[in-house]
MARDRENPA-572741 format. One record per atom (N, C-alpha, C): residue number from 1; residue in one letter; z negated, y, x. Coordinates in steps of 0.2 Angstrom, whole numbers, plus 2048, in hexadecimal, padded with zeros to 3 digits. Layout:
<rs>
+-----+------+-----+-----+-----+
| seq | type |  pz |  py |  px |
+-----+------+-----+-----+-----+
| NUM |    a |   Z |   Y |   X |
...
+-----+------+-----+-----+-----+
</rs>
This chain:
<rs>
+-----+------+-----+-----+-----+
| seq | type |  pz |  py |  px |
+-----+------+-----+-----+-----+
|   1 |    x | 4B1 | E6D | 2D0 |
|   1 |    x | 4AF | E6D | 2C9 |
|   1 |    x | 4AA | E68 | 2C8 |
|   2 |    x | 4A4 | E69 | 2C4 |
|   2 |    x | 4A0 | E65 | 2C3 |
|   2 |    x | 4A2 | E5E | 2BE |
|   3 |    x | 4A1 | E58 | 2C0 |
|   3 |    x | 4A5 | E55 | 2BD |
|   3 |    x | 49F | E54 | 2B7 |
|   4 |    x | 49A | E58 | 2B4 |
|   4 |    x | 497 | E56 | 2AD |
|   4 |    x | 499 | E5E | 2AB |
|   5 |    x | 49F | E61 | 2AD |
|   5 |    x | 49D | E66 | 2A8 |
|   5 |    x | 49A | E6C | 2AB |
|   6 |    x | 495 | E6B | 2AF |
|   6 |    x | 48D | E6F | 2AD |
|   6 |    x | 491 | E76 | 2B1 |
|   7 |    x | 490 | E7B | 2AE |
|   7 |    x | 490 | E84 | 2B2 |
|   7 |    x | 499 | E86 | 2AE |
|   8 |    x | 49A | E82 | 2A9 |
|   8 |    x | 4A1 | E84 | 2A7 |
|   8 |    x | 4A0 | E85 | 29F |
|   9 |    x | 49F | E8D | 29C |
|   9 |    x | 4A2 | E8F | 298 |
|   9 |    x | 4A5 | E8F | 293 |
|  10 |    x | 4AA | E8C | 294 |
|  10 |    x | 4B0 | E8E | 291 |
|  10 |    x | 4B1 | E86 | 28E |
|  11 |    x | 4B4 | E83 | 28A |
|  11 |    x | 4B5 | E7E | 288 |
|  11 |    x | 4B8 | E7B | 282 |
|  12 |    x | 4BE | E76 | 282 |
|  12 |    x | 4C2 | E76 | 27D |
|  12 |    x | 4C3 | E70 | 27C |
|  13 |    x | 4C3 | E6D | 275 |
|  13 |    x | 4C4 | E65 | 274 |
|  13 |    x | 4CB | E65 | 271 |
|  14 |    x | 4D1 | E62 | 272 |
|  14 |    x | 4D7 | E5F | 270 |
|  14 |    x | 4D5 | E58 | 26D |
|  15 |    x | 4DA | E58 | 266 |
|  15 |    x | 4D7 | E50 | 266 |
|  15 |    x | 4DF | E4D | 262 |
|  16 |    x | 4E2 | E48 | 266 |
|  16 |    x | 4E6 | E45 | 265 |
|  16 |    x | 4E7 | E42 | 25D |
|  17 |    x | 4E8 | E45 | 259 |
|  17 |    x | 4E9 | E42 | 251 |
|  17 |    x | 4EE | E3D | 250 |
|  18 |    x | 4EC | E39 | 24C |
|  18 |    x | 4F1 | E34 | 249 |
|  18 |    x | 4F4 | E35 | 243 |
|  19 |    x | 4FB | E34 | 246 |
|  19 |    x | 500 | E37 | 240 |
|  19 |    x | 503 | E2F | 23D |
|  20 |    x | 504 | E2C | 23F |
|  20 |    x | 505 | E23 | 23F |
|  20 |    x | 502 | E20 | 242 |
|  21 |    x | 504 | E19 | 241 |
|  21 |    x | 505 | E11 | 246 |
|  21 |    x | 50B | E12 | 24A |
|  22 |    x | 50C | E0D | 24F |
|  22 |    x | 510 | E0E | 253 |
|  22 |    x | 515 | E0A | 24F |
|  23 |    x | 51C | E09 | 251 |
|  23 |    x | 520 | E04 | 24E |
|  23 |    x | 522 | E00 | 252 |
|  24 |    x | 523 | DFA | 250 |
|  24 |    x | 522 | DF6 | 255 |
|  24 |    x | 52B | DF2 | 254 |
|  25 |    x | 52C | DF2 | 25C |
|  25 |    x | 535 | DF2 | 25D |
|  25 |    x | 533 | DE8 | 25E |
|  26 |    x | 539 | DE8 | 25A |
|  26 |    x | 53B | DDF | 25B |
|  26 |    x | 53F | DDF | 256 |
|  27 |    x | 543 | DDB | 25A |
|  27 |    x | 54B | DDA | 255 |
|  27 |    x | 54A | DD5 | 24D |
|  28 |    x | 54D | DDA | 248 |
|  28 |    x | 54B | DD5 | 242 |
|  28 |    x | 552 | DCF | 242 |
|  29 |    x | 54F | DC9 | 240 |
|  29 |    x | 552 | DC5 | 23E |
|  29 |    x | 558 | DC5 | 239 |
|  30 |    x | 556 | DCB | 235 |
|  30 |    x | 55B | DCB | 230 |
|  30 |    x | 562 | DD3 | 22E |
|  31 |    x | 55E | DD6 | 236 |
|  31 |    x | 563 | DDD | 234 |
|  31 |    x | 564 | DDE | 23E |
|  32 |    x | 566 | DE4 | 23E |
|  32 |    x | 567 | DE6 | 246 |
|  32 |    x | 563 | DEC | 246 |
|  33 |    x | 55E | DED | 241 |
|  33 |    x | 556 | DF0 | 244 |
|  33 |    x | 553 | DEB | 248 |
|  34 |    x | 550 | DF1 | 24D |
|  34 |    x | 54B | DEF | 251 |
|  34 |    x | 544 | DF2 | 24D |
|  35 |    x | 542 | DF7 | 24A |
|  35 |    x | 53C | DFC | 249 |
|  35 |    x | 53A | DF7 | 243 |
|  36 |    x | 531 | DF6 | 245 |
|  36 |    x | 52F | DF4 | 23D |
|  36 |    x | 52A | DF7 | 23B |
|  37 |    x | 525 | DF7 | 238 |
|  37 |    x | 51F | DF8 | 238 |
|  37 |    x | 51B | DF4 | 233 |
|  38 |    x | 514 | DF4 | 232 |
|  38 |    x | 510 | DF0 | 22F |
|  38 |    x | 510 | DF2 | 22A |
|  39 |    x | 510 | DEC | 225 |
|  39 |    x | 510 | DEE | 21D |
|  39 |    x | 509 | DED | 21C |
|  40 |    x | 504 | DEC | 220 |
|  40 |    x | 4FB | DEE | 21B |
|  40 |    x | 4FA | DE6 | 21A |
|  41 |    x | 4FC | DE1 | 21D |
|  41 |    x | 4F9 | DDA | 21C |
|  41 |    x | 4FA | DD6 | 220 |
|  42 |    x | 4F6 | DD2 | 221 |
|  42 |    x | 4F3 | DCB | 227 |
|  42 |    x | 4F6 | DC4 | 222 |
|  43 |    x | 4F7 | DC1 | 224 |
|  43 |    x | 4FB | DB9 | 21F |
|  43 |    x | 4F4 | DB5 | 224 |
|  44 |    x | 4F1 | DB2 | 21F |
|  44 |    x | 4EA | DAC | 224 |
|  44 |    x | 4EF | DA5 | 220 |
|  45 |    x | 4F0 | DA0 | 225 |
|  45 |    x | 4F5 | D9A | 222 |
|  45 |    x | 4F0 | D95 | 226 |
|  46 |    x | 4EA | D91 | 221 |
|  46 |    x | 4E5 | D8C | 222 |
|  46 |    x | 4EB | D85 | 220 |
|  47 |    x | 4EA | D81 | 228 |
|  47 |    x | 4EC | D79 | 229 |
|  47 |    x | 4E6 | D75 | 22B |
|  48 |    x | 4E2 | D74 | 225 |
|  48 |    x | 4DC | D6E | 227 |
|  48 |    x | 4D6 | D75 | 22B |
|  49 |    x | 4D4 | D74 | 22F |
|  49 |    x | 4D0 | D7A | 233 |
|  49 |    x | 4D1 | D7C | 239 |
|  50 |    x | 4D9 | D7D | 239 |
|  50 |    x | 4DF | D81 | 23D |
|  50 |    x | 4E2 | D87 | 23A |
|  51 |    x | 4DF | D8D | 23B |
|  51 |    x | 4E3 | D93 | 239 |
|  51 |    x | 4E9 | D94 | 23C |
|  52 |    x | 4ED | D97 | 237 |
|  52 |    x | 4F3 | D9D | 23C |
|  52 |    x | 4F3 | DA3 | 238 |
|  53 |    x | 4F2 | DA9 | 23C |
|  53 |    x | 4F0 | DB0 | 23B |
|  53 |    x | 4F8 | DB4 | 23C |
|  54 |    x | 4FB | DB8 | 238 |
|  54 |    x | 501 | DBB | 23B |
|  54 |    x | 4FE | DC4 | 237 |
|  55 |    x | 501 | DC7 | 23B |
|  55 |    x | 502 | DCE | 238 |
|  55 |    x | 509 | DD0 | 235 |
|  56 |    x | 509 | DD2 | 22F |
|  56 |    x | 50F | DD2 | 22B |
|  56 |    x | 511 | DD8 | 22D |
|  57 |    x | 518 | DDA | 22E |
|  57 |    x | 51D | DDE | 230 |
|  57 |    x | 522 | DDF | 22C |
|  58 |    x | 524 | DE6 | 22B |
|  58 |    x | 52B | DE6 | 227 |
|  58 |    x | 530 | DE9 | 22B |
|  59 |    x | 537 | DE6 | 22C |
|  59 |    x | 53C | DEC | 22F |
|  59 |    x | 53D | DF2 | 22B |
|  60 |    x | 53F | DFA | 230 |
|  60 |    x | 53F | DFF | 22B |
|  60 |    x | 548 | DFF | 228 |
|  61 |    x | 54B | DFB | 22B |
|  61 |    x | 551 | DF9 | 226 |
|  61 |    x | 552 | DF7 | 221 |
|  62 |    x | 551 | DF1 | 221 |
|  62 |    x | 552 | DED | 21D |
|  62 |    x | 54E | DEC | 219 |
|  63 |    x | 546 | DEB | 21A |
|  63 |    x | 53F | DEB | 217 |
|  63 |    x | 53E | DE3 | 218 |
|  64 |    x | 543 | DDE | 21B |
|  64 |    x | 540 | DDA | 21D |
|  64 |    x | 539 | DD7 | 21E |
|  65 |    x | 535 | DD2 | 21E |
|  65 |    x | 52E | DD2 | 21F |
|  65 |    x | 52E | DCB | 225 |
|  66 |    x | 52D | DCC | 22C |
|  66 |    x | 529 | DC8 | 231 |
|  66 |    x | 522 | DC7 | 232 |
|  67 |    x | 522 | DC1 | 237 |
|  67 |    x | 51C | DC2 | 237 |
|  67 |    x | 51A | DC2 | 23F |
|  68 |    x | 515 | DC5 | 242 |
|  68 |    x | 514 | DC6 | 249 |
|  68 |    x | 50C | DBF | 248 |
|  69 |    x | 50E | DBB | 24E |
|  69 |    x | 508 | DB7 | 251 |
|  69 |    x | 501 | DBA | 252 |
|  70 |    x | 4FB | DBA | 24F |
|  70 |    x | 4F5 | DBB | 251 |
|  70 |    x | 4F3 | DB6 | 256 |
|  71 |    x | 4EF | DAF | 250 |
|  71 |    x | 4EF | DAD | 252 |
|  71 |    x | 4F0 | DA5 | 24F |
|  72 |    x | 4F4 | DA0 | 254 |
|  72 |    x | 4F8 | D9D | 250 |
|  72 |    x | 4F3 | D95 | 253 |
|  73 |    x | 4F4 | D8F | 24F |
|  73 |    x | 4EF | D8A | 24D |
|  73 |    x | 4E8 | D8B | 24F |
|  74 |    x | 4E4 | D90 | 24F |
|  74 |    x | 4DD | D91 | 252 |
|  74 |    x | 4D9 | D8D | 24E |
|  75 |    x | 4D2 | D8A | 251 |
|  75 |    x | 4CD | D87 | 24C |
|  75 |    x | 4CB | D8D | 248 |
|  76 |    x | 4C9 | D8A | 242 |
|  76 |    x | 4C4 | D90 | 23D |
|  76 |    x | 4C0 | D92 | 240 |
|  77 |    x | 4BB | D8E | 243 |
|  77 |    x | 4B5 | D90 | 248 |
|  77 |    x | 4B5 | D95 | 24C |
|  78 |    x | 4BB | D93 | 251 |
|  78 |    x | 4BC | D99 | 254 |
|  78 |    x | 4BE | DA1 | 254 |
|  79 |    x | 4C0 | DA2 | 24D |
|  79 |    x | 4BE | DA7 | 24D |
|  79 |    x | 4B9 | DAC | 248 |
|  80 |    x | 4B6 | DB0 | 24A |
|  80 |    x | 4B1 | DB2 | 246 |
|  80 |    x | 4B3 | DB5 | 240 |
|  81 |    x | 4AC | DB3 | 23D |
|  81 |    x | 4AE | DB3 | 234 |
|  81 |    x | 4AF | DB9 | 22F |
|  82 |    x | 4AC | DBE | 233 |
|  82 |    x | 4AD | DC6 | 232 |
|  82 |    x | 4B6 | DC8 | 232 |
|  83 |    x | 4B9 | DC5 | 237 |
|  83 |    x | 4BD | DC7 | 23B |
|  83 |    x | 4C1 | DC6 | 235 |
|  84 |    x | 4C1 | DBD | 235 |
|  84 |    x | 4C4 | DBA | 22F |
|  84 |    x | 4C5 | DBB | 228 |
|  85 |    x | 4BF | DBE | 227 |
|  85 |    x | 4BE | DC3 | 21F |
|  85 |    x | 4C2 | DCB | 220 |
|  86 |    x | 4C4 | DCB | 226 |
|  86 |    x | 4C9 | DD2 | 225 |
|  86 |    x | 4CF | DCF | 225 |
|  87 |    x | 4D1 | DC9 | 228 |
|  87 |    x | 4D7 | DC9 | 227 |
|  87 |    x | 4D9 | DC7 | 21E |
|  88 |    x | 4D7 | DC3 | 21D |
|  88 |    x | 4D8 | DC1 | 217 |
|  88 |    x | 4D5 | DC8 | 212 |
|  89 |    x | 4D4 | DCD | 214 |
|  89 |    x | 4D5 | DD3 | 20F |
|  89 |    x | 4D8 | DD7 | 211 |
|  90 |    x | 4DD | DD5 | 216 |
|  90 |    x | 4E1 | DD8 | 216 |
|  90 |    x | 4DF | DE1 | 21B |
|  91 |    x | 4D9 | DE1 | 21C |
|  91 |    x | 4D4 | DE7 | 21E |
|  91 |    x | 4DB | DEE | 224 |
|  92 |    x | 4DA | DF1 | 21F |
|  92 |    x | 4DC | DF7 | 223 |
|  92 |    x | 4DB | DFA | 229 |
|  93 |    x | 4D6 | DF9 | 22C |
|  93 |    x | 4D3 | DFB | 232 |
|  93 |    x | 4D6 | DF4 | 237 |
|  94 |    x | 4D6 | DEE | 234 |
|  94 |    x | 4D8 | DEA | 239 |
|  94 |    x | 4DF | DE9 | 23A |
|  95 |    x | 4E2 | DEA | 233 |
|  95 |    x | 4E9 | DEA | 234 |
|  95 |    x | 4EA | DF0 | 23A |
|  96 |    x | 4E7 | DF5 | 238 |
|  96 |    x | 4E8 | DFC | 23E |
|  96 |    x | 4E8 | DF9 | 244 |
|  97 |    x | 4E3 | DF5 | 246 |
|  97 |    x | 4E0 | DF5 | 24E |
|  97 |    x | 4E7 | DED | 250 |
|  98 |    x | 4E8 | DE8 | 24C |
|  98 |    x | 4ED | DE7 | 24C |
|  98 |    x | 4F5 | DE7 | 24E |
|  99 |    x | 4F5 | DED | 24D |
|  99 |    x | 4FD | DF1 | 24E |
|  99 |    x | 4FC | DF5 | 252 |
| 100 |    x | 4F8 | DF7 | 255 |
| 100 |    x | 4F7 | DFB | 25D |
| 100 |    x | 4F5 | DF7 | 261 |
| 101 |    x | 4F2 | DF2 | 260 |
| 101 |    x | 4F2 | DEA | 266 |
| 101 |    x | 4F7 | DEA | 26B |
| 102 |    x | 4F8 | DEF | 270 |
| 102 |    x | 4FC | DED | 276 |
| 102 |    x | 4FB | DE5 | 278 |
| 103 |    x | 4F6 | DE2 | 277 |
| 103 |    x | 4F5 | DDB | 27A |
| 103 |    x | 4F9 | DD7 | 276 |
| 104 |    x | 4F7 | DD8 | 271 |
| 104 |    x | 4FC | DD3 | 26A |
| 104 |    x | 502 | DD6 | 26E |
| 105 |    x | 504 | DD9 | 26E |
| 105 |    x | 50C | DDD | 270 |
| 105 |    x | 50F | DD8 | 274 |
| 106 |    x | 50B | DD7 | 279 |
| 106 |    x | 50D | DD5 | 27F |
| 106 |    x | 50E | DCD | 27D |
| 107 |    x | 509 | DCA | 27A |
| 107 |    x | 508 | DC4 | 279 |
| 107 |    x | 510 | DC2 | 275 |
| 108 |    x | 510 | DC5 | 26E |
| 108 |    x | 515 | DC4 | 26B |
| 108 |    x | 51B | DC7 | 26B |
| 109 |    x | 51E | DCA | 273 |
| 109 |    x | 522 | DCC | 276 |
| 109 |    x | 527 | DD3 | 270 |
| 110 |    x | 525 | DD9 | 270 |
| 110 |    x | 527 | DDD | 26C |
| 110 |    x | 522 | DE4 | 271 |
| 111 |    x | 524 | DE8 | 26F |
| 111 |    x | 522 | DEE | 273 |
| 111 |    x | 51E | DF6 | 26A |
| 112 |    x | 51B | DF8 | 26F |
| 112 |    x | 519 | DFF | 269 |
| 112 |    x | 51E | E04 | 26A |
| 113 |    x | 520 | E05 | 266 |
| 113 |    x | 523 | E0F | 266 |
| 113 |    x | 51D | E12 | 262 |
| 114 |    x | 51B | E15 | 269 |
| 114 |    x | 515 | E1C | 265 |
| 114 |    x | 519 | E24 | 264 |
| 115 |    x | 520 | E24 | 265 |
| 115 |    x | 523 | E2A | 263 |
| 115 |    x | 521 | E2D | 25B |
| 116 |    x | 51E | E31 | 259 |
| 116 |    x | 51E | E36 | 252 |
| 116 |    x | 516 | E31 | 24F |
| 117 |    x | 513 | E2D | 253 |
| 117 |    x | 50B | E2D | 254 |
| 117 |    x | 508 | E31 | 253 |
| 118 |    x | 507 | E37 | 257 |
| 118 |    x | 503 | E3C | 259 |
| 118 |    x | 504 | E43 | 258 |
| 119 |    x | 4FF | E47 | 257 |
| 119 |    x | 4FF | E4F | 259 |
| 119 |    x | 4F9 | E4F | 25B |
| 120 |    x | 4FA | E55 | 25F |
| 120 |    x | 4F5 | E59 | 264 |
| 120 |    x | 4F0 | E5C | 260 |
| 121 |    x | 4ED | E5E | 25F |
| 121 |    x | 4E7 | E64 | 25B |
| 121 |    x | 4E2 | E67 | 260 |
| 122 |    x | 4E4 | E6D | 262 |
| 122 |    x | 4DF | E70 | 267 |
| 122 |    x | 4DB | E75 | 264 |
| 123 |    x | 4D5 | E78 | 265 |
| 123 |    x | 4D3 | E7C | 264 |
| 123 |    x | 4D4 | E83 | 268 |
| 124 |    x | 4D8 | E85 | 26E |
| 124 |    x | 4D6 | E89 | 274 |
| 124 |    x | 4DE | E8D | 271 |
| 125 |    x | 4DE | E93 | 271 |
| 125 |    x | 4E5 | E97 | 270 |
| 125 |    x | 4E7 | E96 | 27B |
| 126 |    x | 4EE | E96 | 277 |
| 126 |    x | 4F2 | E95 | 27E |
| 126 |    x | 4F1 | E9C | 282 |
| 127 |    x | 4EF | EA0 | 280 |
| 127 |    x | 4EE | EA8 | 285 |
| 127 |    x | 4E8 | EA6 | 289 |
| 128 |    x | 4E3 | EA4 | 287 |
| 128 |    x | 4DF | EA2 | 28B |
| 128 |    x | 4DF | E9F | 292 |
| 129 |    x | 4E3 | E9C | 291 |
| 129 |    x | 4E3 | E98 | 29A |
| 129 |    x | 4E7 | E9E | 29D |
| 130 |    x | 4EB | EA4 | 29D |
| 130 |    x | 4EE | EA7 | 2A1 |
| 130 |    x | 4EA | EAC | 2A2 |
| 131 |    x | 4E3 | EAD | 29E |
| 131 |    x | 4E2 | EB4 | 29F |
| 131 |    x | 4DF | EB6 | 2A4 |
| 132 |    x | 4DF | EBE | 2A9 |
| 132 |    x | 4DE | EBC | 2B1 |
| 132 |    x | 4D5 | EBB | 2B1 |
| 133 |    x | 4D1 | EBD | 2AA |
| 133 |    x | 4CB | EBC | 2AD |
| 133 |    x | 4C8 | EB5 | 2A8 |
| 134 |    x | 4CC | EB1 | 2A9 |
| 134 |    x | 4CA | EA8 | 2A5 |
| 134 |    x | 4C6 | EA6 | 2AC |
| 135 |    x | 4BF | EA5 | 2A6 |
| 135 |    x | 4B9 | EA2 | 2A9 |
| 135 |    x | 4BC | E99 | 2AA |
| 136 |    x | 4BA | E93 | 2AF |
| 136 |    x | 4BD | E8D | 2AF |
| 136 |    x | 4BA | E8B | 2A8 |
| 137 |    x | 4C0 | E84 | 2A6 |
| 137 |    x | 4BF | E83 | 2A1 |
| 137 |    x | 4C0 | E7B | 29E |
| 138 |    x | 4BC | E77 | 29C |
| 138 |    x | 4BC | E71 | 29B |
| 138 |    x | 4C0 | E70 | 293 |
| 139 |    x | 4C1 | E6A | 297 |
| 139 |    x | 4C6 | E68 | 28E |
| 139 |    x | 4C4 | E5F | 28D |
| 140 |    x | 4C4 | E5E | 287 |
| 140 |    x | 4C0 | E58 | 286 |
| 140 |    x | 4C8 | E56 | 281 |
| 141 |    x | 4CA | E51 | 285 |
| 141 |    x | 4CF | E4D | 282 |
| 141 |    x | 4CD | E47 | 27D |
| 142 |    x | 4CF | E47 | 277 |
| 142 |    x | 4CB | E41 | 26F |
| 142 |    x | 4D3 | E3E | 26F |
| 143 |    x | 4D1 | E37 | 26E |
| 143 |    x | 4D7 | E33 | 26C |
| 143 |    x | 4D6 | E2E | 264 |
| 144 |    x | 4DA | E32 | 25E |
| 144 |    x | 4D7 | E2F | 258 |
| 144 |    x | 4DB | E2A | 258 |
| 145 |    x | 4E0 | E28 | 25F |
| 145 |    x | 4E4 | E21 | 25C |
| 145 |    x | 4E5 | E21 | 265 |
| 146 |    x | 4E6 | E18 | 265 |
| 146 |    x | 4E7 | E18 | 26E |
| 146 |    x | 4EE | E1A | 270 |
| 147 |    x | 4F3 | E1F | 26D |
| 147 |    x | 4F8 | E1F | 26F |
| 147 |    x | 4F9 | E21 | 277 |
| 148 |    x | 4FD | E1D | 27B |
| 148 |    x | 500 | E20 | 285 |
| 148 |    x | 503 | E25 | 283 |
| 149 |    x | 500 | E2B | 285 |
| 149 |    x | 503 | E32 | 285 |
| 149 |    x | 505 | E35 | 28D |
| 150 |    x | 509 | E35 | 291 |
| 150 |    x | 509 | E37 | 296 |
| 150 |    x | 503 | E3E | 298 |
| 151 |    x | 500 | E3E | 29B |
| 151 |    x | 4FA | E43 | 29D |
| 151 |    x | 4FE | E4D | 29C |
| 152 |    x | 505 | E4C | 2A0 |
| 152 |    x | 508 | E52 | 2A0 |
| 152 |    x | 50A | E53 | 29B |
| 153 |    x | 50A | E50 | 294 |
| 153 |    x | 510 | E50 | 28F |
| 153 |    x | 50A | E54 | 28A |
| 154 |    x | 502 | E51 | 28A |
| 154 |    x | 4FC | E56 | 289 |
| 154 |    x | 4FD | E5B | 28A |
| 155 |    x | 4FD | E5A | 291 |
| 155 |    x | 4FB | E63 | 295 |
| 155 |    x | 501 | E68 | 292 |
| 156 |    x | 506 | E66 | 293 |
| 156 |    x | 50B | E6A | 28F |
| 156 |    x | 508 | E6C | 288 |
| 157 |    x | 509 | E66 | 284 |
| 157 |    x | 505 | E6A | 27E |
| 157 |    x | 501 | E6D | 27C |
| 158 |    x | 4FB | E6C | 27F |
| 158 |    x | 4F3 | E6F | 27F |
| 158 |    x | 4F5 | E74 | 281 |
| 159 |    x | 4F7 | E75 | 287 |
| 159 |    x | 4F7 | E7C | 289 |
| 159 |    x | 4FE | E81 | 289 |
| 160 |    x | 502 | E7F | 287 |
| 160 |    x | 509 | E81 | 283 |
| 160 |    x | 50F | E84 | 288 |
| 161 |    x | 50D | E80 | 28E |
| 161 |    x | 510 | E80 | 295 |
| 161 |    x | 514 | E7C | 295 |
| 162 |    x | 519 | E81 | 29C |
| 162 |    x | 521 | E7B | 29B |
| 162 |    x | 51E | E76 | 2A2 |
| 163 |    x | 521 | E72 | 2A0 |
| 163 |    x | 521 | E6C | 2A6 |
| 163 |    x | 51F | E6C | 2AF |
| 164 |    x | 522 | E75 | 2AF |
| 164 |    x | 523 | E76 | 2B6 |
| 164 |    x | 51B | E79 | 2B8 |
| 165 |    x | 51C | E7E | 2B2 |
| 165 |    x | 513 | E81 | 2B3 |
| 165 |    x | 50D | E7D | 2B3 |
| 166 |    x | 50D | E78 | 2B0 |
| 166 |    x | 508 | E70 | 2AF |
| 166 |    x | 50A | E6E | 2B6 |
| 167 |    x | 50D | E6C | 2B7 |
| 167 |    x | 50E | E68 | 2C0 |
| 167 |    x | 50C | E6E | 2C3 |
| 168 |    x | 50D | E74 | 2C3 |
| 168 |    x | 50A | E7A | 2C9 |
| 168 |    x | 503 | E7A | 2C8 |
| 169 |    x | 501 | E7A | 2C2 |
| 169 |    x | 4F8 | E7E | 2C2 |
| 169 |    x | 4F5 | E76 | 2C5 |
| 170 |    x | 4FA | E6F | 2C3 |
| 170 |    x | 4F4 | E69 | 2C6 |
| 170 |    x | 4F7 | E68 | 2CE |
| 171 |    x | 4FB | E69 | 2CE |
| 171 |    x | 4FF | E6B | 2D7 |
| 171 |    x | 4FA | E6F | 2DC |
| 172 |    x | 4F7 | E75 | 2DA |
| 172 |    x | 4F4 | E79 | 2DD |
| 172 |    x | 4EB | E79 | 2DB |
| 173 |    x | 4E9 | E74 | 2D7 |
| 173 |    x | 4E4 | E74 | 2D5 |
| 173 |    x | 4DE | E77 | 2D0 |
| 174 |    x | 4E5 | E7A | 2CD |
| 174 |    x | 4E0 | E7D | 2C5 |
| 174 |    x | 4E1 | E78 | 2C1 |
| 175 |    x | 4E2 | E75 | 2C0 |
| 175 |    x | 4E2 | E70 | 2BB |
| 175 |    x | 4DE | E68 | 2BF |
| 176 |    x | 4D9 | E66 | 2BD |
| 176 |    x | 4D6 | E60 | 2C0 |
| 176 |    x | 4D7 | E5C | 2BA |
| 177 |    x | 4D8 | E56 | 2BE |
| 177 |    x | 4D7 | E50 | 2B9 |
| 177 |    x | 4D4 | E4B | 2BD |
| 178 |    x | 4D5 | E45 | 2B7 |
| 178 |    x | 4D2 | E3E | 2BA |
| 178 |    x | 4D7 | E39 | 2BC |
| 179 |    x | 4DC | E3A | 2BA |
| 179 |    x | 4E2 | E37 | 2BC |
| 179 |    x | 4E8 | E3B | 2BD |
| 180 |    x | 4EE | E38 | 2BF |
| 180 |    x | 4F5 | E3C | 2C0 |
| 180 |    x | 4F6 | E3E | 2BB |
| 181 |    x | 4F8 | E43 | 2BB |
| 181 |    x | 4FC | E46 | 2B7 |
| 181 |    x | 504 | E42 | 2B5 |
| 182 |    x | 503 | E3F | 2B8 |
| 182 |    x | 509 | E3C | 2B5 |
| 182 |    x | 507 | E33 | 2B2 |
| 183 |    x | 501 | E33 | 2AF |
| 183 |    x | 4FF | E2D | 2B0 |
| 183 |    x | 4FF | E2E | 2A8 |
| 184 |    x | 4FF | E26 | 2A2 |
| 184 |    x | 4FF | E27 | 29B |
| 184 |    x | 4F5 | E24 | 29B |
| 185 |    x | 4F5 | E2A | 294 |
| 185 |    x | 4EE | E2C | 294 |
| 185 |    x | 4ED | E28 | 28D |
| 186 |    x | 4E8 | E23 | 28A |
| 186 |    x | 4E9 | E22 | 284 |
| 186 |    x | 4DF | E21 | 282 |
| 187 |    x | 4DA | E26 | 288 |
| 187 |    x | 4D5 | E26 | 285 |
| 187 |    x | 4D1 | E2C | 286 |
| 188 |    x | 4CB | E2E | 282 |
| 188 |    x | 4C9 | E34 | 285 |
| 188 |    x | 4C7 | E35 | 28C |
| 189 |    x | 4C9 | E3A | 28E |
| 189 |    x | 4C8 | E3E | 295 |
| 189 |    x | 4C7 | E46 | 295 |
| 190 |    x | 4C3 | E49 | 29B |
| 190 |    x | 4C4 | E51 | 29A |
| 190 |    x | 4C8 | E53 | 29F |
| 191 |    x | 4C8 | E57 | 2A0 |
| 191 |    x | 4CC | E5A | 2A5 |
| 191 |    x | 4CB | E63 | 2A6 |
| 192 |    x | 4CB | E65 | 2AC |
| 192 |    x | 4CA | E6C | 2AD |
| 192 |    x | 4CE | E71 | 2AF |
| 193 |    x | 4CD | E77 | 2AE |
| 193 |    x | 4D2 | E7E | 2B0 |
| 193 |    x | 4CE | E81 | 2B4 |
| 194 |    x | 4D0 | E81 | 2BA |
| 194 |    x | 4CB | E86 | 2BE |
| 194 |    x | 4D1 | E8D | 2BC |
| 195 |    x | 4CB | E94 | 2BE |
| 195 |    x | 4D0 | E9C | 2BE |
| 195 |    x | 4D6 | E9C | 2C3 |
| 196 |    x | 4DA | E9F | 2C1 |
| 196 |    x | 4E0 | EA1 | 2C9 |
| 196 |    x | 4DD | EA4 | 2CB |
+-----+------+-----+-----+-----+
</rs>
């Protein structure tokens, strides 16, 4: 299979939609939830020309409010001053880009649940991949949010296939990818259907 595509036909785009933010697990201080989520503001707390940046968090129990570390005594200079006009407004896009931060994650020792994140949207009716005269077919995978989706967790759903059928078509070679099939996928990629 051509790896640009060229002499295939047939063609379908899926595109991972965003149904949430992830919820981000870490034990609240003040109940026995672990799950919070972001309440839509950044706290910027100026000491002399020492910031400290936190992302404001609410537990979904209690509605407690925490705060997760950005960035903690930084000089002003350091950081850029576009950057720092979106925290201080509080900017929805940044708060977003924020609470899907695997690196903050890590940093500030709390993990993502991207459970009830996403759905699928394919354009290709599931009959098509079985029918005996299916010309090969490329698929153009879109991610409208970085959620790790197991690769096979897709192909089940794009193609409406049980788990065994999905290992058999990429076992045997109708199903090409760029990675394993068992590997988590969080960017776009294509992938192909050769005929049986």
């Amino acid at each position: 299979m051509p790896a640009d595509g060229s002499g295939i036909d047939r063609k379908a785009l899926w595109v991972v939609r965003e149904l949430g933010l992830p919820a981000i697990i870490r034990a609240c201080p003040a109940c026995r939830s672990t799950r919070h989520h972001p309440t839509g503001k950044v706290r910027v707390n100026a000491s002399g020309k020492l910031l400290d940046v936190w992302l404001l968090i609410g537990c979904e129990q209690c509605g407690r409010t925490s705060k997760i570390p950005v960035y903690e005594r930084v000089h002003v200079q350091m950081l850029d001053h576009e950057r720092l006009v979106m925290f201080e407004k509080n900017d929805p896009a940044t708060v977003r880009q924020l609470a899907m931060d695997t690196a903050l994650a890590g940093r500030a020792q709390y993990r993502l649940d991207w459970s009830g994140t996403w759905k699928l949207d394919t354009d290709m009716p599931f009959y098509e991949l079985e029918s005996e005269d299916a010309a090969p077919l490329e698929v153009v995978v879109r991610f409208e949010l970085p959620a790790p989706i197991r690769v096979e967790k897709l192909l089940m759903a794009g193609f409406g296939l049980s788990r065994a059928a999905v290992r058999g078509m990429v076992d045997s070679g109708r199903i090409l990818l760029p990675m394993a099939v068992d590997a988590k996928a969080r960017k776009d990629f294509t992938l192909y259907v050769t005929p049986a």
